[in-house]
N, C-alpha and C positions, 0 to 999 in steps of 0.2 A: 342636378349632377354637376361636380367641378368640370371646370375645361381644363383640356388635355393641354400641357405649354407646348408650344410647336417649337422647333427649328428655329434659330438664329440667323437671321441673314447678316450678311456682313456691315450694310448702315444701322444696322438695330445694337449691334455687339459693342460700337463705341458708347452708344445711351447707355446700356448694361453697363459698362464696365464704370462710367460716369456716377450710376448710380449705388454702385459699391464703397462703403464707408472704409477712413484709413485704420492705420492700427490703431494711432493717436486717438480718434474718436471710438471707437470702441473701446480701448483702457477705460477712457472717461465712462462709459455706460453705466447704470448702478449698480446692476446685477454681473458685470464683466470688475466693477472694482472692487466688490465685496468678495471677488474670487481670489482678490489680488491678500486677504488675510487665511486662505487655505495651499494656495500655492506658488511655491518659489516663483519672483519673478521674471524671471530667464525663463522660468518653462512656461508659463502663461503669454509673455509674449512671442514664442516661440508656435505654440498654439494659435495663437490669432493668426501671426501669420501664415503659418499650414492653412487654416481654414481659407484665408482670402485666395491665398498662393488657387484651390481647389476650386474656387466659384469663377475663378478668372479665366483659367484652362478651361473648365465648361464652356464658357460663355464664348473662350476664343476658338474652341474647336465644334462648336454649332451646334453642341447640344442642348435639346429641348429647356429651358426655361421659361421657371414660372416667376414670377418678378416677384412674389409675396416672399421668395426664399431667399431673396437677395436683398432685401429690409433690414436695416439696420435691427429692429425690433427681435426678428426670425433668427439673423446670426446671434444675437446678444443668447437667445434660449440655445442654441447650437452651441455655443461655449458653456453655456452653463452644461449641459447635458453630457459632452466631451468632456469637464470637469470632474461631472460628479463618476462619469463612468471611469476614469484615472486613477481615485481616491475610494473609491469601490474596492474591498478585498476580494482578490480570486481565488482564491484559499477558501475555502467557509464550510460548515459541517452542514449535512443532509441525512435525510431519515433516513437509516436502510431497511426497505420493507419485503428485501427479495428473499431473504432468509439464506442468505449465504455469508457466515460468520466472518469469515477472514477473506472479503473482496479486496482482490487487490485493487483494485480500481478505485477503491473508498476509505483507500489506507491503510486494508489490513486491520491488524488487532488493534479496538480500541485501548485505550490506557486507563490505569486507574483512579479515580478521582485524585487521592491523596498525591499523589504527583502532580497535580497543581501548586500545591503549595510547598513540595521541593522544588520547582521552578520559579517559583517567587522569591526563594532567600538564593539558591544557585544564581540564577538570573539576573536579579536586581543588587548583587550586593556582591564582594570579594569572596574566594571562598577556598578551600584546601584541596585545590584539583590537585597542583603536581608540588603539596609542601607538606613535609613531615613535622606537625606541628609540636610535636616532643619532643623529638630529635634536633628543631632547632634550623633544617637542612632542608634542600631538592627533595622532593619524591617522586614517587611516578603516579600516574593517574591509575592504573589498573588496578591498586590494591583495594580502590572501592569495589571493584564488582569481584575482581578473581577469589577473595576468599568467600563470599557467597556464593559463586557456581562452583567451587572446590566441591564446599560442604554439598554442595545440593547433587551432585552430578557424582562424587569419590574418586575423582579426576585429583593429580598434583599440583596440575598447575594447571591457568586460563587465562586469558585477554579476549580482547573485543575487536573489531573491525567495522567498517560501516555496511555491511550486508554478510551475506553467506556466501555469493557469490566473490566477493572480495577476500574471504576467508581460505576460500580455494584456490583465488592467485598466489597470495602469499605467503599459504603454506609450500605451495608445489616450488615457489621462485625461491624460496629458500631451502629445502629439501631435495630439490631434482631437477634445477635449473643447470643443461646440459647434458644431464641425463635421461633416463627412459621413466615414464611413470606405466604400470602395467593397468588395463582395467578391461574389465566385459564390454565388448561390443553391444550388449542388452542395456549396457545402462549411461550409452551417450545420449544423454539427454538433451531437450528444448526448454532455455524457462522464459519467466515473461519477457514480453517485449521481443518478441525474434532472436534474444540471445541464447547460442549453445554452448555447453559445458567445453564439448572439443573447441572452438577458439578460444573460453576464456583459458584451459588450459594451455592450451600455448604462448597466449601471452606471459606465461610464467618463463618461457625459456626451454621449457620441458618436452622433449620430445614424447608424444601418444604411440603407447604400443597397444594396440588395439587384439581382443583376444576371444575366443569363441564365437558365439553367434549371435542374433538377435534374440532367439529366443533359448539356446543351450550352450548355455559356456562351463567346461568341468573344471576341477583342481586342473589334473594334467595339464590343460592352455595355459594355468598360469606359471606352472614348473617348466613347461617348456619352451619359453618364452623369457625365463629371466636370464641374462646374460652377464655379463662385466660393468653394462653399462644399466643396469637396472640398479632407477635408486629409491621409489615408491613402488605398492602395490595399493592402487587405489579402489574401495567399494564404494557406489552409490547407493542409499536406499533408492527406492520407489518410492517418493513421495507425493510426487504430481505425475506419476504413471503405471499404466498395471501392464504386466502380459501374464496371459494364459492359456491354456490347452497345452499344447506338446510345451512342456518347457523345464527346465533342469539349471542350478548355479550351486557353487561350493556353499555346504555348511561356513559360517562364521567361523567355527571353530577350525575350521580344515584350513580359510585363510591365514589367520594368528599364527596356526601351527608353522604356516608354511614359513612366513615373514618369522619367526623367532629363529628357525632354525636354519634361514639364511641369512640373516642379524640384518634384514631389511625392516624398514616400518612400512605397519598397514595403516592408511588412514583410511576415515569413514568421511565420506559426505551425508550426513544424515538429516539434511533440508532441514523437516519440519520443526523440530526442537523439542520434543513433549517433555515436559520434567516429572510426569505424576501417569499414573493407570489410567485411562480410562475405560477399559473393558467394560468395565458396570455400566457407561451410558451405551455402550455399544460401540466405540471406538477402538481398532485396534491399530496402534503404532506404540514400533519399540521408541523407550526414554534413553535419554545421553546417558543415564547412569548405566542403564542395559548395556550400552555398548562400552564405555569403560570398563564397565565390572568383566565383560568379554574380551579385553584384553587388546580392544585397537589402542594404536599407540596415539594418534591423534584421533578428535573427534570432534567436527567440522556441523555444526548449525546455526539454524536462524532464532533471532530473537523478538522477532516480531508475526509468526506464525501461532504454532500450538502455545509456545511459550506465553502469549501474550502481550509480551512487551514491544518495545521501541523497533524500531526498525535497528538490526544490528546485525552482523556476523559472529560465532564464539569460538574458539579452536581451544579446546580441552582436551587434555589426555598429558602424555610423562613431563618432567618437568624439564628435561634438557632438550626434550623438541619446539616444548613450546619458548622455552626459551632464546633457541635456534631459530626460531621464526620472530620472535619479539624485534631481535637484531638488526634484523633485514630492513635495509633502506626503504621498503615497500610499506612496511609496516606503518613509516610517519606516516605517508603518505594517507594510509587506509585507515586510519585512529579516529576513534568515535570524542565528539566534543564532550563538554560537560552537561549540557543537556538530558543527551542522550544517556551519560553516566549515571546522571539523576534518577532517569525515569526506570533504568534497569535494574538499581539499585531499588527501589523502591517495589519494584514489580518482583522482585528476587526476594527480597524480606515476607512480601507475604507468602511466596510461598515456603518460606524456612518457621514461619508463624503457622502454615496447613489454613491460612485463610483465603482458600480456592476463589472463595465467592466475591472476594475482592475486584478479581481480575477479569473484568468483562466478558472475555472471549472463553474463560472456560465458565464462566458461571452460565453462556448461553447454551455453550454442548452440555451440560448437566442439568439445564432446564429437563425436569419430566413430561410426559405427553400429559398426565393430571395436572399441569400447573398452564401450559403451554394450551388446554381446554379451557381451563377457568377464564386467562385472561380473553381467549378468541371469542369466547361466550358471549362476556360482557363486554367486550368491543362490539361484537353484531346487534347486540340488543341496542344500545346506543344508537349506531349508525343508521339501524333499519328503521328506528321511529324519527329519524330525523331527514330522511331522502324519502317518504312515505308518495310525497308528488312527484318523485326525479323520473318514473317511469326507468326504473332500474331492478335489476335482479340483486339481492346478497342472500350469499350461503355459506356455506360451512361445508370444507370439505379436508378429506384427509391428504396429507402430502408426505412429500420427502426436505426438511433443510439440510444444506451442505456445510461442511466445513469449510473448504476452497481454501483459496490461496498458495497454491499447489500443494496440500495436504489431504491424506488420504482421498485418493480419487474416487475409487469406488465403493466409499462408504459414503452414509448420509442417516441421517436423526426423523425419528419421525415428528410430524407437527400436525399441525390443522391450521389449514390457512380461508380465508376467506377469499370470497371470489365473488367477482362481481362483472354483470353485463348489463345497459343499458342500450333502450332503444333509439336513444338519443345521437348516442356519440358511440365508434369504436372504439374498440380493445388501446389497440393503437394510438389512437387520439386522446384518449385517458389518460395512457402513461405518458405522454410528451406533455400534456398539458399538468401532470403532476411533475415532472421534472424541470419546468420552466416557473412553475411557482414560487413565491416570496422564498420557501422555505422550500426547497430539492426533496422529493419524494423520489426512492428509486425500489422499483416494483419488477413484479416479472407479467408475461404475457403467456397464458396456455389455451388452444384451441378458441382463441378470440374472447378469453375471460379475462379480467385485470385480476389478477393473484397476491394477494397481502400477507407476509408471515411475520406473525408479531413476533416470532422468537429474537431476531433480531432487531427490532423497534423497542429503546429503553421506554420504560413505563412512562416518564414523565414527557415523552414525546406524543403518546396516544390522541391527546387532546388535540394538540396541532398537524397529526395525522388526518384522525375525524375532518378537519373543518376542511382542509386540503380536498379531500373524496367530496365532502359536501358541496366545495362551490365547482369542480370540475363535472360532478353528474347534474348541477344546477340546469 
């Protein structure tokens, strides 16, 4: 058994600190100089010195040392390791094996392959973000995506922003900054992160008229309630929220009516973004086109939810509103890069091509339970001859995957996920030791079973799945 290092006395602390090497002779070290061709040399010696700056305050404030830590040999592997964990990316992709499509936690909608290599020639090379290459002149960046969600949505006009939640300041600060914006008390919503719709609306300048109730708000609250100084009539869908039992809100149409014939605009917050049907898998959320063709004047989603795509905000609807918002100081400010132009652009084509299956996030809600069996099949068949000694349980059970990502709440797809219990190791101890692995497994826990849903695990991850469960039930 090692010994424990004791306590410092104060004649022992000068021999310690004696025995502490300079910075100079550590530069010299071979594996502290071979560091010196990965990284700048300011930040390397800037690191040594932190490291020594560290073992000196121990040593002077009497904590325990073990003198093997303070070896020249010991710190040289301690820089190296400090090195390599600096030069380590923290960014990095993980399985998703919880079966919740659109985690926010893990990014959201994946992107489509083919958007790689629009970011290879956008990225590495000059390219026509804001120049009209006919015309010789300036252009603006929007015209790559806005006539693709024109067509897709039968909206006038669109632009982009960096979220949905952005979408919404900018509209409101251009539209009703010092004005009254009117909306249901039902649908001031919470989204990620601790943020709420009511502060980010106010940050627009706009004062909240808040109208009916939690759960029953009529026309009449919103007729009675508009004044001189009312200059929106705002709807949220429910996209990351339900209520029900006693519960009552104006028809769509009874909104429109109201806002045309007091020549206000209604905008829609309509979160999720869906661009296409999906009823046949069993999903039911209305699309941007729905609500355009209904007559909101603006029409406020995300582009990185149902839609699939990038992370982005869209405000579609008439073309002298969206325009009125394009205007607004807020807008630089909120403006998606070229990147992000890229991948929308490209996630927007295939759906103007009906090539669904292109785009990760809906080809995994249109996964069948017959395809979503096949592949759980032959993943159990695999696994179970292969953990034969792990002194572990796998089965096959039926479930529920989500959509998430504050998208439809209370619906979900059915699946069949695999489950699994050893007597080795917990539930618990399973999934932390698959999420601390080379390659981040991230799983769910039920009733003390480790839960796998391959819906969202792409095929070509299977394999590095497998070996993952293998050496954890080891």
């Amino acid at each position: 058994m090692a010994e424990k290092a004791k306590p410092v006395a104060g004649a022992d602390q000068t021999a310690l600190l004696r025995q502490l090497p300079s910075v100079d002779e550590l530069l010299l070290r071979p594996r502290v100089a071979d560091l010196g061709e990965k990284l700048e040399r300011g930040f390397l010696v800037e690191t040594v010195r932190g490291v020594l700056a560290r073992l000196r305050a121990g040593i002077v404030s009497g904590e325990p040392i073990d003198e093997r830590h303070i070896a020249v040999e010991a710190i040289e592997m301690l820089l190296v390791q400090i090195a390599d964990h600096a030069l380590a990316p923290s960014l990095r992709g993980v399985i998703n094996a919880s079966g919740v499509i659109l985690h926010t936690n893990l990014g959201r909608a994946p992107l489509l392959v083919a958007i790689l290599e629009e970011f290879r020639q956008t990225a590495t090379q000059y390219s026509n973000l804001e120049y009209d290459v006919a015309a010789g002149a300036r252009g603006k960046r929007d015209v790559h995506t806005s006539r693709l969600i024109e067509r897709l949505t039968g909206a006038e006009a669109a632009i982009v922003v960096n979220n949905c939640a952005a979408a919404v300041l900018v509209t409101l600060a251009a539209l009703a900054r010092g004005g009254e914006v009117i909306v249901s008390r039902g649908e001031l919503i919470e989204i990620g992160d601790g943020f709420r719709i009511p502060e980010i609306m106010e940050q627009s300048g706009a004062v909240l008229r808040e109208v009916g109730t939690t759960n029953r708000t009529r026309i009449a609250d919103y007729e009675n309630a508009i004044n001189e100084k009312t200059s929106v009539i705002l709807r949220v869908h429910p996209s990351n929220f339900t209520v029900s039992g006693f519960t009552e809100k104006p028809e769509v149409a009874e909104l429109i009516a109201l806002g045309q014939r007091l020549r206000l605009p209604v905008v829609e917050d309509l979160g999720s973004g869906c661009l296409v049907d999906l009823s046949p898998v069993g999903i039911s959320e209305p699309t941007a086109r729905e609500s355009v063709e209904a007559g909101f004047s603006l029409v406020l989603f995300s582009g990185d939810k149902m839609l699939g795509g990038p992370q982005a905000g869209i405000i579609a609807g008439k073309k002298d509103l969206v325009q009125k918002v394009r205007r607004h100081p807020l807008f630089r400010a909120l403006r998606v890069d070229k990147l992000t132009i890229a991948a929308m652009e490209v996630t927007l084509r295939a759906y103007l091509r009906g090539a669904w299956k292109e785009i990760p996030a809906l080809r995994m809600m249109q996964m069948s339970v017959e395809e979503i069996s096949a592949r759980t099949d032959a993943f159990h068949k695999m696994l179970s001859a292969r953990i034969a000694e792990a002194d572990a349980e796998v089965e096959i059970a039926d479930g529920r995957s989500l959509v998430g990502g504050g998208s439809t709440p209370a619906q979900s797809l059915p699946t069949k996920l695999i489950r699994i219990t050893s007597a080795r190791h917990s539930a618990s101890e399973l999934e932390a030791w698959l999420r601390t692995g080379a390659a981040p497994v991230i799983a769910r826990i039920e009733d003390d079973w480790l839960l796998i849903d391959l819906r969202t695990v792409f095929p070509e991850q299977e394999t590095i799945l497998a070996e993952a469960l293998i050496r954890a039930l080891g």
